[in-house]
C-alpha positions as CSV (number, residue, x, y, z in Angstrom):
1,X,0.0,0.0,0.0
2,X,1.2,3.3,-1.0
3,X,2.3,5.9,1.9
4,X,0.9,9.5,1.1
5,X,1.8,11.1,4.2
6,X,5.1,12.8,3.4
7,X,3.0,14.2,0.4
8,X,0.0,15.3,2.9
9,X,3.0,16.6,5.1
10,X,4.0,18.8,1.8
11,X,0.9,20.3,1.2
12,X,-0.9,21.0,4.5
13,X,0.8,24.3,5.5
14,X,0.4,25.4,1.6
15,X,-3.4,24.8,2.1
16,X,-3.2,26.5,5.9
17,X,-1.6,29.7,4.5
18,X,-4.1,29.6,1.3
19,X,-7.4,29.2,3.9
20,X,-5.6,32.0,6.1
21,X,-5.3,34.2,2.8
22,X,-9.0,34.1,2.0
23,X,-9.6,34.9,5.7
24,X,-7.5,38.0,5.3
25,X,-8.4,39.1,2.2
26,X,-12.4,38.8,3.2
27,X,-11.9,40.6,5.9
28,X,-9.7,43.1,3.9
29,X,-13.0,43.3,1.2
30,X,-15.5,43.9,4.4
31,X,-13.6,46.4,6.2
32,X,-13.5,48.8,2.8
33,X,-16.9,48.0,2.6
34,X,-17.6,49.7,6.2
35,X,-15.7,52.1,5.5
36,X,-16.3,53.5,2.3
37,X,-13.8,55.7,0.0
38,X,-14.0,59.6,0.9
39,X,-14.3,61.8,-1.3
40,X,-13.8,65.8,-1.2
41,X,-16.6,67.7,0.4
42,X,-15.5,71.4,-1.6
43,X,-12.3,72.1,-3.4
44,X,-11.7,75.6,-1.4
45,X,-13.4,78.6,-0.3
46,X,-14.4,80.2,-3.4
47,X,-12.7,83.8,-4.3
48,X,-10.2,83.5,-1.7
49,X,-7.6,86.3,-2.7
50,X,-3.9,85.2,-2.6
51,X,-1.7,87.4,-0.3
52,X,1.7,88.2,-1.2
53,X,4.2,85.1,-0.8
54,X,5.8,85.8,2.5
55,X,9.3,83.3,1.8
56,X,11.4,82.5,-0.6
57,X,11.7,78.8,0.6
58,X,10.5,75.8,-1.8
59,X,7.4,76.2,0.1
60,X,6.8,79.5,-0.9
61,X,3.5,78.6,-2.8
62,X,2.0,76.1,-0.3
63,X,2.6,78.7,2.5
64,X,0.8,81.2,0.5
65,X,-2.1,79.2,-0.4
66,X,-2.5,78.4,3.0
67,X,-2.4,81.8,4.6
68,X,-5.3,82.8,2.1
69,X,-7.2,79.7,3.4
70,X,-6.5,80.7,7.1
71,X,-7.7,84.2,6.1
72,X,-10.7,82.7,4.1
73,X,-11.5,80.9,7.6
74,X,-10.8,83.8,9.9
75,X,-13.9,86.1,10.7
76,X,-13.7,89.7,11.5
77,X,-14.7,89.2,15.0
78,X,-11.4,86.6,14.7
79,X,-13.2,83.4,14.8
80,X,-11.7,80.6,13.0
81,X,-13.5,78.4,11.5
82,X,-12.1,74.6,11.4
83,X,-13.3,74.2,7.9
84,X,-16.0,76.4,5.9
85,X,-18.4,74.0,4.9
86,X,-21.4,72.3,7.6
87,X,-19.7,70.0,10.8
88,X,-16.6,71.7,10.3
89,X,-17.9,75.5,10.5
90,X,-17.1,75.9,14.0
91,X,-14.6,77.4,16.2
92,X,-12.0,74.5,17.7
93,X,-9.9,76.0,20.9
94,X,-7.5,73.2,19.7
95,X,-7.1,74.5,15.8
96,X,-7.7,78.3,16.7
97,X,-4.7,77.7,18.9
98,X,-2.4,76.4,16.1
99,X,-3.6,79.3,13.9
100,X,-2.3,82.2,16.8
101,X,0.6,80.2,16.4
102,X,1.4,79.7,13.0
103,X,0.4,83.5,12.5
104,X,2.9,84.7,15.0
105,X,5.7,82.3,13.7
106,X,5.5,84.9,10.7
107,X,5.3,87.7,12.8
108,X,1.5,88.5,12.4
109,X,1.0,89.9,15.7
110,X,-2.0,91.4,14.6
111,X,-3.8,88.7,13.2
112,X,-3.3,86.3,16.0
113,X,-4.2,88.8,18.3
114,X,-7.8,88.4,17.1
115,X,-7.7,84.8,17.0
116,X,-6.5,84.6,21.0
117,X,-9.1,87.7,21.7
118,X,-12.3,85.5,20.6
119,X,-11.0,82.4,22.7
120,X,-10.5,84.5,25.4
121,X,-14.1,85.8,25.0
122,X,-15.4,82.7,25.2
123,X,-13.3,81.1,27.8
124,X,-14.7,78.8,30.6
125,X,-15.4,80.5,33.5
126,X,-14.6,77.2,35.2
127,X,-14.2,73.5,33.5
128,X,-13.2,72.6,30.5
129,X,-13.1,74.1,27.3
130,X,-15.9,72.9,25.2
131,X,-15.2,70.9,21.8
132,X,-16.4,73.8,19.8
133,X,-17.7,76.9,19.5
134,X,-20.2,78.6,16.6
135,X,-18.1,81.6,15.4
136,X,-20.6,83.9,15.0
137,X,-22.1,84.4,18.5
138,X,-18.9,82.0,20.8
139,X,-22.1,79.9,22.4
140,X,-21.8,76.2,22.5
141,X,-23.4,73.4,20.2
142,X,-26.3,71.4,21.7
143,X,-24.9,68.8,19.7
144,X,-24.2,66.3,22.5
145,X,-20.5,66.5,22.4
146,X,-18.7,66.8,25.8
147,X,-16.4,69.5,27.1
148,X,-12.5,68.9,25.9
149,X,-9.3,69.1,28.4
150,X,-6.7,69.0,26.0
151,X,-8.4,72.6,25.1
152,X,-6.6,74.1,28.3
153,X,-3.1,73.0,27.0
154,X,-3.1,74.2,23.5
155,X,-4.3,77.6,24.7
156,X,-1.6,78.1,26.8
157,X,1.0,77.3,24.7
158,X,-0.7,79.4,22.1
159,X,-0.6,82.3,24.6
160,X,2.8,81.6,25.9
161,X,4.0,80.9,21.9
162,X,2.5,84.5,20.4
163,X,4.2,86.1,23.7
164,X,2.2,89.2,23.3
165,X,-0.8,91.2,25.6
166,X,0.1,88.4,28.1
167,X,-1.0,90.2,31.0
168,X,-4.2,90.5,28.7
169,X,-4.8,86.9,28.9
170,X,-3.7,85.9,32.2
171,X,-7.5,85.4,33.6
172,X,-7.4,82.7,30.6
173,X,-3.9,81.5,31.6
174,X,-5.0,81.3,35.0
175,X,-8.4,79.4,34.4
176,X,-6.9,77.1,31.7
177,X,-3.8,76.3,33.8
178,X,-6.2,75.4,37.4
179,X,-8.3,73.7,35.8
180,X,-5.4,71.8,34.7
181,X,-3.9,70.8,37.6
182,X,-7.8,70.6,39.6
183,X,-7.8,67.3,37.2
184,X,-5.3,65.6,37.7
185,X,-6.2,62.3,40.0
186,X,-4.2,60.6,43.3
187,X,-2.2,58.8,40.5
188,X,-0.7,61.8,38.8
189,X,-3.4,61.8,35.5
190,X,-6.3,63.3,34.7
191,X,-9.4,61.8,33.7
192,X,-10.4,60.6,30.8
193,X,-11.4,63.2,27.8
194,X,-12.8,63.3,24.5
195,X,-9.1,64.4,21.9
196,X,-8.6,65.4,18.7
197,X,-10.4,62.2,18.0
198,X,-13.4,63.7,18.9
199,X,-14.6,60.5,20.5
200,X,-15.8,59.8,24.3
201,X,-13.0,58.1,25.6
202,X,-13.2,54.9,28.6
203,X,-9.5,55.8,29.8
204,X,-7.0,58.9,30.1
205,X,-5.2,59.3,26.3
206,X,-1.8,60.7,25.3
207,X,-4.2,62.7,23.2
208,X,-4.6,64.8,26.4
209,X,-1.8,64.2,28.0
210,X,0.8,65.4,26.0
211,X,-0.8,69.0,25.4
212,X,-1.1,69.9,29.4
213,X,2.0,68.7,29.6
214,X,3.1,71.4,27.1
215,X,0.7,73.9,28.4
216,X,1.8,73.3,31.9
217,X,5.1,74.3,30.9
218,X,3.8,77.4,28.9
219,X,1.9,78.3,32.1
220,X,4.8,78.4,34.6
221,X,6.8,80.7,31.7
222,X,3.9,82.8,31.7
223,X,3.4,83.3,35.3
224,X,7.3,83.8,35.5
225,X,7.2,86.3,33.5
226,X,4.4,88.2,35.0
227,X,5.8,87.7,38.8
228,X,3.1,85.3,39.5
229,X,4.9,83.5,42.2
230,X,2.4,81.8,43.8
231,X,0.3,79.9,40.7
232,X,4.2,79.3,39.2
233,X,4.8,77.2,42.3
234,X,1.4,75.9,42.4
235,X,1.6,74.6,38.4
236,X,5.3,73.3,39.1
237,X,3.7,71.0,41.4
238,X,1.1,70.1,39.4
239,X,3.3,69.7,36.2
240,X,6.0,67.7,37.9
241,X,3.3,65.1,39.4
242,X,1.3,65.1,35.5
243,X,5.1,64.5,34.1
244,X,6.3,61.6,36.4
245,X,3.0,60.2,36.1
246,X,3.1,60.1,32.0
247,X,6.8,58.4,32.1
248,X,5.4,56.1,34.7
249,X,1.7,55.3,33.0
250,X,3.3,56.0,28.7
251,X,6.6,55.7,28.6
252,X,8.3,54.3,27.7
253,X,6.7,54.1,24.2
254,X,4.0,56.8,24.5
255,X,0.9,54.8,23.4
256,X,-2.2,56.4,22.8
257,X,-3.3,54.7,26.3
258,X,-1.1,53.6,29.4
259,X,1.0,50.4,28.7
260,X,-0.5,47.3,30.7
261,X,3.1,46.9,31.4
262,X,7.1,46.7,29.8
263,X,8.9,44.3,28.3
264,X,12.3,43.6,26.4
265,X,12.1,43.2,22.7
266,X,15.4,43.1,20.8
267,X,17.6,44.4,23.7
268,X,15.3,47.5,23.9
269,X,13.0,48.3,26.8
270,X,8.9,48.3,25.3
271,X,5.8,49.1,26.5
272,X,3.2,46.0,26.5
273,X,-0.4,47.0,25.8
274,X,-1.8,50.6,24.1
275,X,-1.2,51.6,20.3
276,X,0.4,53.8,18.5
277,X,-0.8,57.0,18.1
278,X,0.6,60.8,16.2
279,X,0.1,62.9,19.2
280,X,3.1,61.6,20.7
281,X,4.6,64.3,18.1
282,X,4.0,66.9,21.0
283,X,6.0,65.3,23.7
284,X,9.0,66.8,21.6
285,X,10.0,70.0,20.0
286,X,8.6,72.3,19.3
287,X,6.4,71.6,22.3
288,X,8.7,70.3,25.2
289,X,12.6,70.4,24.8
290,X,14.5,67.5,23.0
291,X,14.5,64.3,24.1
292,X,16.7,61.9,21.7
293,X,15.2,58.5,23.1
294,X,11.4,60.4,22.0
295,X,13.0,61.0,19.0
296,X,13.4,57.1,18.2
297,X,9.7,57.0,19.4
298,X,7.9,59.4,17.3
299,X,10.2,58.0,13.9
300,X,9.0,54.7,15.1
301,X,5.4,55.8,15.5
302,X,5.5,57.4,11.8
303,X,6.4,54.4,10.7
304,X,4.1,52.2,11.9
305,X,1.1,54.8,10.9
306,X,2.0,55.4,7.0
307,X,-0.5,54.8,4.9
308,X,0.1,52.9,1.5
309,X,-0.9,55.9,0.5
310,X,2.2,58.0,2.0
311,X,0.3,60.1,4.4
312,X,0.1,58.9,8.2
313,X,-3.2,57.9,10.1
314,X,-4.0,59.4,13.1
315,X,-3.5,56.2,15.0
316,X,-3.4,52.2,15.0
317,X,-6.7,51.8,16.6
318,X,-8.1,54.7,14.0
319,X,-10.3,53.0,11.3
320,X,-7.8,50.8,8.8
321,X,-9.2,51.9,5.6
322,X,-6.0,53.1,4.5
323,X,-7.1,57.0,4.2
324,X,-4.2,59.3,5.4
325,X,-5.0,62.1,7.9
326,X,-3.0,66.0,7.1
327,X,-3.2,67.4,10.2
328,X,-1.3,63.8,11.4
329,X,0.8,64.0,8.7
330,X,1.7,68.0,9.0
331,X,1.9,67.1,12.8
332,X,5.1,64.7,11.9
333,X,6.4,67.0,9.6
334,X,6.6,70.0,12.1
335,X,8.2,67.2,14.5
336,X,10.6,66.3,12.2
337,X,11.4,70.1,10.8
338,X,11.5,70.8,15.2
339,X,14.2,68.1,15.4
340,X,16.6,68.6,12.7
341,X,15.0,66.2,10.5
342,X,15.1,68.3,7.5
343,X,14.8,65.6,4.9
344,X,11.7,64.1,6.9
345,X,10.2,67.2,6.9
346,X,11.2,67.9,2.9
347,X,9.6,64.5,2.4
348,X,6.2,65.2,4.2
349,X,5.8,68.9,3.4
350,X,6.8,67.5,-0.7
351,X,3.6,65.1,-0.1
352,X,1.3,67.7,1.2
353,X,2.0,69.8,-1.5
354,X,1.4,67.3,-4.3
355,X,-1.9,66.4,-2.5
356,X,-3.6,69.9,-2.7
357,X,-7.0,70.2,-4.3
358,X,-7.3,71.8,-7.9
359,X,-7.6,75.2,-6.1
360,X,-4.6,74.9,-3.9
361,X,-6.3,74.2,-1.0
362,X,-4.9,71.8,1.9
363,X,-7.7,68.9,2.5
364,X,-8.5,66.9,5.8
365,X,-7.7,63.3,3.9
366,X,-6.2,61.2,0.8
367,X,-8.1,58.5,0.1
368,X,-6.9,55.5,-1.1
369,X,-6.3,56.6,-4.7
370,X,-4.3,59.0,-3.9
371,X,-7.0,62.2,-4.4
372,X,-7.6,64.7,-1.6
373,X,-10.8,63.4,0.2
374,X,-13.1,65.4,3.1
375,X,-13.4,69.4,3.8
376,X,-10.7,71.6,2.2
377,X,-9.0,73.7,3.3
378,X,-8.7,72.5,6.5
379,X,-7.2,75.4,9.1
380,X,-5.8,72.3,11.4
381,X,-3.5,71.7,8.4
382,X,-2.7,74.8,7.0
383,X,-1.7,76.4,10.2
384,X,0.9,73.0,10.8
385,X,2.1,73.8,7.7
386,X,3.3,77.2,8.4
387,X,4.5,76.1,11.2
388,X,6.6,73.4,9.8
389,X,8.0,75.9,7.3
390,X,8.6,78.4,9.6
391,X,10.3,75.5,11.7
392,X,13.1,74.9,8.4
393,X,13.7,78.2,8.6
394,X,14.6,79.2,11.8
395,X,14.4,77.1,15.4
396,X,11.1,77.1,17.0
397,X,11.0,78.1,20.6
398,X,9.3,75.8,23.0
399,X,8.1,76.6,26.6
């Protein structure tokens, strides 16, 4: 009698890995089904005038469309809008914030004043910022979204950043930095908080971490500066208990939530448990000072959130439909610009460019062929982009 089981030996991990294949490739087919291809919601806000380039750099064009976008977005009562069209026409503390900034990294004191005038109009009293704000009036959506922390930290680094009328803005330094530290638990964190993903969230997220952590240390320069002794000492406190605790509960990769617990990998210390996520971009400059293990981190993180496409997701547990986020993407690029990483930068900024809409206009997405995909322009992205430029050109300061 023949003896077939060598043979059977032979093909049974050929027919394993073709069964595993179909698995993977159904599941492939049914997650684009869920998550259909964007498209682009509007190429640009029409009749947008161009304003005179403002450097010489490669990036002289990009920067220019941009600044006419974040003009196109800005309202005379210096509201800016997070996009011009439906969910996005609101007023972000997050992405007004990056706007002061990007405005005063080109010296437009003037213009960012108006921006950090309407957020301090509508500032919390006490609490937390709110997600948004309607531009027109400052008064809050009854759209069920709750009240955002990492608001308090991007508003005091945009204060600190602009470095102008701080004495102004200290009642909104004050409230933003309290409320801060009036949040932050026995174990050193806050708690949870809706981020930039614009989600409710179970557990704390490096999504709020990391910016009051930066606006922390924007604080205490602020109230340095203006001889506020006591709320300097009170904030050091409170920033060196949020900082041990974020080494101790991220670190030492800096997942979007706390690692269960470390591990050795390859001779190299890892966190076990949480996911990669962009926002660890603000743990270094030009938000906190350098940090060359970080720097591994965040090169590590980019890599692990490019897109086929060549853009960067916002994060590993984000949807994997292989759509690339700008405002992730620009986030890396500032990063890289922050840290000396000029040809990271060249390489990301080079992408974003290509990726504009027929008008010029930054979007909020590329799709997965390659087209710009969601609202454009999207201020989030053109302010990063400014930034990042202005980043190649000069050092950023960081608080």
């Amino acid at each position: 009698m023949r003896d077939d089981s060598a043979r059977r030996v032979r093909w049974f991990p050929a027919a394993v890995i073709g069964v595993l294949l179909a698995i993977l490739a159904s599941a492939t087919v049914s997650n684009l089904d869920r998550n259909p291809q964007p498209q682009l919601v509007a190429d640009g806000v029409p009749g947008r005038p161009l304003p005179p380039a403002t450097t010489s750099t490669p990036y002289a064009e990009l920067v220019r469309h941009a600044l006419a976008d974040l003009d196109a977005l800005t309202l005379p009562n210096g509201a800016t809008l997070a996009g011009n069209d439906g969910p996005w026409r609101f007023v972000w503390p997050r992405d007004a914030s990056f706007v002061a900034a990007a405005r005063c990294s080109l010296g437009q004191y003037d213009e960012a004043g108006r921006v950090l005038a309407f957020l301090d109009r509508v500032r919390p009293k006490a609490g937390r910022w709110e997600a948004r704000y309607f531009a027109e009036t400052g008064g809050v959506p009854a759209d069920g979204r709750e009240a955002q922390l990492d608001g308090s930290g991007w508003v005091l680094w945009a204060t600190w950043f602009c470095d102008r009328d701080l004495s102004r803005y200290w009642p909104m330094v004050k409230e933003s930095a309290d409320q801060i530290v009036a949040e932050l638990g026995p174990d050193g964190l806050p708690a949870p908080s809706p981020d930039y993903w614009e989600r409710e969230e179970s557990e704390v997220t490096l999504g709020t971490v990391a910016p009051l952590l930066t606006g922390l240390r924007a604080g205490l320069a602020i109230a340095r500066k203006l001889d506020r002794a006591a709320d300097a000492e009170r904030w050091q406190a409170g920033f060196d208990r949020l900082s041990k605790a974020t080494v101790r509960h991220f670190g030492p990769d800096y997942p979007r939530t706390p690692a269960r617990a470390a591990g050795v990998w390859e001779g190299m210390t890892t966190g076990i448990g949480g996911s990669a996520d962009a926002i660890v971009t603000v743990l270094g400059p030009p938000f906190a000072p350098p940090d060359a293990g970080l720097d591994q981190v965040i090169d590590r993180t980019r890599k692990v959130l490019t897109q086929p496409n060549g853009g960067v997701t916002p994060g590993e547990q984000w949807r994997a439909d292989g759509v690339a986020w700008t405002p992730q993407t620009a986030l890396f690029a500032l990063s890289a610009a922050a840290r000396g990483d000029r040809a990271t930068a060249d390489e990301l900024l080079t992408w974003l460019d290509t990726h504009r809409t027929p008008s010029g206009a930054l979007p909020e997405k590329v799709n997965r062929d390659v087209q710009p995909a969601g609202e454009a322009p999207l201020g989030w992205t053109s302010a990063l982009v400014v930034l990042t430029v202005a980043a190649l050109d000069r050092p950023l300061a960081h608080p």
